[in-house]
C-alpha positions as CSV (number, residue, x, y, z in Angstrom):
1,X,25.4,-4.8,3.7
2,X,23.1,-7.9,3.5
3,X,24.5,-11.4,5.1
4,X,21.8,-13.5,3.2
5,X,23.1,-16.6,1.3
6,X,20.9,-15.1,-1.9
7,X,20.8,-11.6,-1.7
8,X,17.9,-9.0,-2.7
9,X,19.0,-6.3,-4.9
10,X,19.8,-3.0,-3.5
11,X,17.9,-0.2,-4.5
12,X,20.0,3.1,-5.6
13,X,18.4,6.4,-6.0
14,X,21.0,8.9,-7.2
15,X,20.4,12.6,-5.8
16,X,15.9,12.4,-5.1
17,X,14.8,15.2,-4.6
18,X,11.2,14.7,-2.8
19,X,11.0,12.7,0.7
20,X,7.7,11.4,-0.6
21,X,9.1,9.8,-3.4
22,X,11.5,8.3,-1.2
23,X,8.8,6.6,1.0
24,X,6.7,5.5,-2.0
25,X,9.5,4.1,-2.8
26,X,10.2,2.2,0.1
27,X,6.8,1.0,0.0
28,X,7.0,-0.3,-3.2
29,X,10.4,-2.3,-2.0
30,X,8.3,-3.7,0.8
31,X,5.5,-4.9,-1.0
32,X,8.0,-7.0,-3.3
33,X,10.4,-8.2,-0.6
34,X,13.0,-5.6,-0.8
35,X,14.6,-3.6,2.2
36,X,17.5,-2.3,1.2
37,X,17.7,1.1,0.0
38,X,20.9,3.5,-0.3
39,X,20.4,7.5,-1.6
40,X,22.9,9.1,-3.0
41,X,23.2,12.7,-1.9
42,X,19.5,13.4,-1.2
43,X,18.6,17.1,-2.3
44,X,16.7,17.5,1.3
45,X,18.8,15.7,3.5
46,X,18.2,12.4,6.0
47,X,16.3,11.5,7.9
48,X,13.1,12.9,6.1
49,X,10.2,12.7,8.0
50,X,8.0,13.2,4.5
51,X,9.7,10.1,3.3
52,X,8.7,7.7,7.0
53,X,5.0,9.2,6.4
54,X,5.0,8.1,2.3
55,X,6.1,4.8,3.3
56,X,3.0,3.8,4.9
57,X,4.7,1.2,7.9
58,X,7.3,-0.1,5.7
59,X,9.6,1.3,8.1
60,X,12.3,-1.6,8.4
61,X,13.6,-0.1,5.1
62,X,13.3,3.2,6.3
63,X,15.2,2.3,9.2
64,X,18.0,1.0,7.1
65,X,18.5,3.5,4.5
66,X,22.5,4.2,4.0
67,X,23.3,7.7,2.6
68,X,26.1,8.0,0.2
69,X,28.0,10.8,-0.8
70,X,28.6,9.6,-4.3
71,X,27.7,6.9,-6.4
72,X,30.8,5.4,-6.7
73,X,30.8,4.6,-3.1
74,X,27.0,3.8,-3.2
75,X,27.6,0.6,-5.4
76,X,31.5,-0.2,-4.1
77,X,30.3,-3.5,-3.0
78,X,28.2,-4.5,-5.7
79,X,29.3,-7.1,-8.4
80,X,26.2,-6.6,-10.9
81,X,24.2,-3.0,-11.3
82,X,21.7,-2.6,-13.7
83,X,20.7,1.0,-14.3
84,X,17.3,2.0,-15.3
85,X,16.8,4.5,-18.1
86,X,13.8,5.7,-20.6
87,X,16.0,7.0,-23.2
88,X,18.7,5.9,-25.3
89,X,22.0,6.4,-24.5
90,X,25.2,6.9,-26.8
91,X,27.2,4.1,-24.8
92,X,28.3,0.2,-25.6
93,X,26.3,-1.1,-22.3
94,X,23.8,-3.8,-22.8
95,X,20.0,-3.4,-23.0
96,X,17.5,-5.5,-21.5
97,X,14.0,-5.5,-20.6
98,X,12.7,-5.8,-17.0
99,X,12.0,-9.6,-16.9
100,X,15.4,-10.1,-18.3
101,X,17.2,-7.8,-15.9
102,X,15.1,-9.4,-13.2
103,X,15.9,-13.1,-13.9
104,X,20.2,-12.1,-14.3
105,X,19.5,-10.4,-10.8
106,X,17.8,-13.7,-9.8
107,X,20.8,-15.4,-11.0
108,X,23.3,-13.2,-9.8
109,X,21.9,-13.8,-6.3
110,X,21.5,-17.6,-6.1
111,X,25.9,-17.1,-7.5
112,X,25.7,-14.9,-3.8
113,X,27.0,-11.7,-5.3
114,X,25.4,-8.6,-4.4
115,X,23.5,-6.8,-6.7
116,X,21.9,-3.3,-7.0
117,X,19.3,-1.5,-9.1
118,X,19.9,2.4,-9.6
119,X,17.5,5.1,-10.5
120,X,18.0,8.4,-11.5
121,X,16.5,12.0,-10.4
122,X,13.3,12.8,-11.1
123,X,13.3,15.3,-13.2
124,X,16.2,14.2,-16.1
125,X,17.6,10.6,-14.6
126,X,20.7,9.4,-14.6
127,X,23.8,10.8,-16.1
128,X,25.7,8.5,-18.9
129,X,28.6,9.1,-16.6
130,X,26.6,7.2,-13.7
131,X,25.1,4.8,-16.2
132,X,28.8,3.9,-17.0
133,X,28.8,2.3,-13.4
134,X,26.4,0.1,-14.6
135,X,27.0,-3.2,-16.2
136,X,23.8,-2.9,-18.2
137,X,21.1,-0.5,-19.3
138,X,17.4,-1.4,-17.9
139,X,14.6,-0.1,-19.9
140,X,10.6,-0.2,-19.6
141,X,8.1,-1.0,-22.5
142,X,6.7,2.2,-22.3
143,X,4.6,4.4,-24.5
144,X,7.6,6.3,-26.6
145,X,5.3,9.5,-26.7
146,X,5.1,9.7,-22.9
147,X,8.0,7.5,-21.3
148,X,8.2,9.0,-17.7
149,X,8.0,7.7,-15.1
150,X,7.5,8.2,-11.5
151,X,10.2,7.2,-9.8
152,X,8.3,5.1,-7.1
153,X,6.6,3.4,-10.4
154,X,10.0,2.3,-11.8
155,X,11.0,1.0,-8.8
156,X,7.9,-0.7,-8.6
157,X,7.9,-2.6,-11.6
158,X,11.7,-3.6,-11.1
159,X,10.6,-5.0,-7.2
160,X,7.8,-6.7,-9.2
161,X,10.0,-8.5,-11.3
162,X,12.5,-9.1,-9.0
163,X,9.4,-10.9,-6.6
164,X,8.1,-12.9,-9.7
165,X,11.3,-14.0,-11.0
166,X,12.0,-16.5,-7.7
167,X,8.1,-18.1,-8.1
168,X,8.4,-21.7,-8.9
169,X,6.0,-20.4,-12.0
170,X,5.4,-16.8,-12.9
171,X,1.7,-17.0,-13.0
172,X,1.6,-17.9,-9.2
173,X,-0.5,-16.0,-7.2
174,X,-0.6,-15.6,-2.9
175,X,-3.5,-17.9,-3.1
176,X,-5.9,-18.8,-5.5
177,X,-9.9,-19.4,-6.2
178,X,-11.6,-22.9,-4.6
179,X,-10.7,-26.3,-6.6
180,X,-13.8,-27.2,-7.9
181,X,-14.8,-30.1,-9.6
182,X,-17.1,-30.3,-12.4
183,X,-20.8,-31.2,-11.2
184,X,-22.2,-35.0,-11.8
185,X,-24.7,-35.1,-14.6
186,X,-27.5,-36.2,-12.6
187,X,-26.7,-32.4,-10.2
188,X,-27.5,-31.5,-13.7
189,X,-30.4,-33.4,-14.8
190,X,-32.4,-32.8,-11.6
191,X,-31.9,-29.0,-11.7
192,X,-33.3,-28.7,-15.5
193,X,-36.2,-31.0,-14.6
194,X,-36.5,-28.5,-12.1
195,X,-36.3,-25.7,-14.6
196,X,-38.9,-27.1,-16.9
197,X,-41.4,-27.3,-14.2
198,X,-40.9,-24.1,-12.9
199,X,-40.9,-22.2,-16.5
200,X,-44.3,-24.5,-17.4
201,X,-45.9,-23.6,-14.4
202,X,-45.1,-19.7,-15.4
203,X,-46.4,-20.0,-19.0
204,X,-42.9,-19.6,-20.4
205,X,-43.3,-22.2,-23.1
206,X,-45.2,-20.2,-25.3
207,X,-46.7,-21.8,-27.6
208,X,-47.0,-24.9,-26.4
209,X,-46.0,-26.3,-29.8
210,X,-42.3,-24.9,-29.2
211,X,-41.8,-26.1,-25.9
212,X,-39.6,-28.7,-27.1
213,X,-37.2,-26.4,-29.2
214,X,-37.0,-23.7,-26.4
215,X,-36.2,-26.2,-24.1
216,X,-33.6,-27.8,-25.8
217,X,-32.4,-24.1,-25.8
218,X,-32.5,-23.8,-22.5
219,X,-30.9,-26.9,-21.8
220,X,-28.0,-25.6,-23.8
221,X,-27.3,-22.6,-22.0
222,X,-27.3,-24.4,-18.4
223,X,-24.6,-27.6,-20.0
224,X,-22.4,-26.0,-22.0
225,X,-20.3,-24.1,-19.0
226,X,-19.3,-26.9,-17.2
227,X,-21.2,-26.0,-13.9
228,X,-19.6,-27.2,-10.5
229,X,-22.1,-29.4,-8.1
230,X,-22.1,-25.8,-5.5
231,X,-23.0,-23.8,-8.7
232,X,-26.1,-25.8,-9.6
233,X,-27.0,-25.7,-5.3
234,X,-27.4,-21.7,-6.2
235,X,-29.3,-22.3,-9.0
236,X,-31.6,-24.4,-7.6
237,X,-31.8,-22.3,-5.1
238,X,-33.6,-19.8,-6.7
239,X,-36.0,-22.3,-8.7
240,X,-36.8,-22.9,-5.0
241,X,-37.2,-19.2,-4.1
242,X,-40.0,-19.1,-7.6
243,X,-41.8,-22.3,-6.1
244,X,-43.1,-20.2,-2.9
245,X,-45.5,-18.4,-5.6
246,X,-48.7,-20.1,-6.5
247,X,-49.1,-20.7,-10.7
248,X,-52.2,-19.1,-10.2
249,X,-51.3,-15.8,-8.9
250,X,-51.3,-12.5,-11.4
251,X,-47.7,-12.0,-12.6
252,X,-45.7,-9.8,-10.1
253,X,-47.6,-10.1,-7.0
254,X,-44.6,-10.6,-5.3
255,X,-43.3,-13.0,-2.7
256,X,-45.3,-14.3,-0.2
257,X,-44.3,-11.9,2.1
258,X,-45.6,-9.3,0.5
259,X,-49.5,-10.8,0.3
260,X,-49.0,-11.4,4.4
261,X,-48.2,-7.8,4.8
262,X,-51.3,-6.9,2.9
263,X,-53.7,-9.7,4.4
264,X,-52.8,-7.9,7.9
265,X,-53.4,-4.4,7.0
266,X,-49.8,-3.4,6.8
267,X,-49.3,-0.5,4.2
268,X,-46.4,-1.5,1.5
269,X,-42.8,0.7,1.9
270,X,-40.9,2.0,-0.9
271,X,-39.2,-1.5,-1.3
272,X,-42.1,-3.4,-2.4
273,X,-42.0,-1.4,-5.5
């Protein structure tokens, strides 16, 4: 039983059957900041060592898993269960979605009571009997023509849930892409100048007479995104790369590089095509 001020849910799984499942489950608990895990009855027995291997190193909630003879005794010390189901069920209990059920876990836990999750076998669930011990019904957003799933997967997307429902805002992520600032107009400025001489020294304003409408074109595609200043460094970065080849050189002679190689009698490799 966990001492925490705000407890994690417990994780229930009533009679599994495959010690792989088990550890894919307890992986899945890890990667959301769950430990505990109780099994009721587990058709194979405990310890599994099919189960330690699944886990892949989450082995702290291997470590800790309690075995139960019955489900009764598995949630004895819990004051809110939810139990997770695909299927309707001819019972008065509550129905909620994940997020929901997450966020009254959340709740639950900041309160200090001890809550628990549990999931059925895989092959038909959970009884309604053992569903009665709930206090509500949990239910997935699934695809009504194929609503089954793994039982690693439902526990998956309940640890998920559980994880994002503490964030100060859901949408946070472990960390997140540079803070970049839009770039100065003149960053802007200089790299189409830049542009224009490097597309008129290539012939691309063809004809002549349209150079001003293609470049207004041009200049459209390069302001409209909002480029930030380390953006328009790349950019210029390859103008750069085009101002090593001479105006006058034959289209595609290549980089620089490639005429040394030949001025010294060095025979072209596959790459050079």
């Amino acid at each position: 039983m966990s001492d925490q001020p705000n407890p994690a849910p417990v994780i229930i799984l009533v009679e599994p059957q495959l010690g792989e499942n088990i550890g894919m489950v307890a992986r899945a608990m890890a990667n959301f900041g769950l430990s505990e895990l109780r099994l009721v009855n587990p058709r194979d027995g405990w310890p599994n060592e099919k189960a330690r291997a699944a886990a892949s190193r989450a082995d702290h909630v291997i470590d800790g898993v309690a075995v139960f003879d019955t489900l009764r005794e598995a949630v004895a010390d819990l004051q809110y269960v939810g139990a997770t189901t695909a299927r309707p069920r001819d019972n008065f209990k509550p129905v909620v979605g994940p997020v929901e059920a997450a966020r009254k876990l959340r709740d639950a836990s900041r309160d200090g009571r001890r809550t628990g999750l549990m999931f059925g076998r895989e092959r038909f669930g959970l009884y309604n009997e053992e569903i009665g011990l709930a206090d509500e019904i949990v239910t997935f957003p699934v695809n009504p023509e194929f609503s089954s799933l793994n039982i690693a997967q439902a526990v998956l997307l309940m640890s998920y849930e559980w994880l994002k429902s503490g964030l100060e805002r859901e949408t946070d992520t472990n960390f997140a892409g540079p803070d970049l600032a839009p770039a100065d107009k003149r960053h802007i400025h200089g790299f189409l100048e830049h542009l224009d001489a490097a597309l008129s020294a290539r012939g691309y304003f063809r004809p002549a007479a349209k150079k001003p409408k293609m470049l207004d074109n041009v200049r459209a595609v390069f302001t409209r995104p909002g480029f930030t200043e380390p953006e328009v460094k790349v950019l210029r970065g390859v103008l750069a790369s085009l101002d090593y080849f001479s105006p006058n050189e034959p289209r595609g002679s290549g980089y620089p590089g490639r005429k040394r190689k030949a001025d010294l009698g060095i025979d072209r490799d596959a790459s050079d095509d």
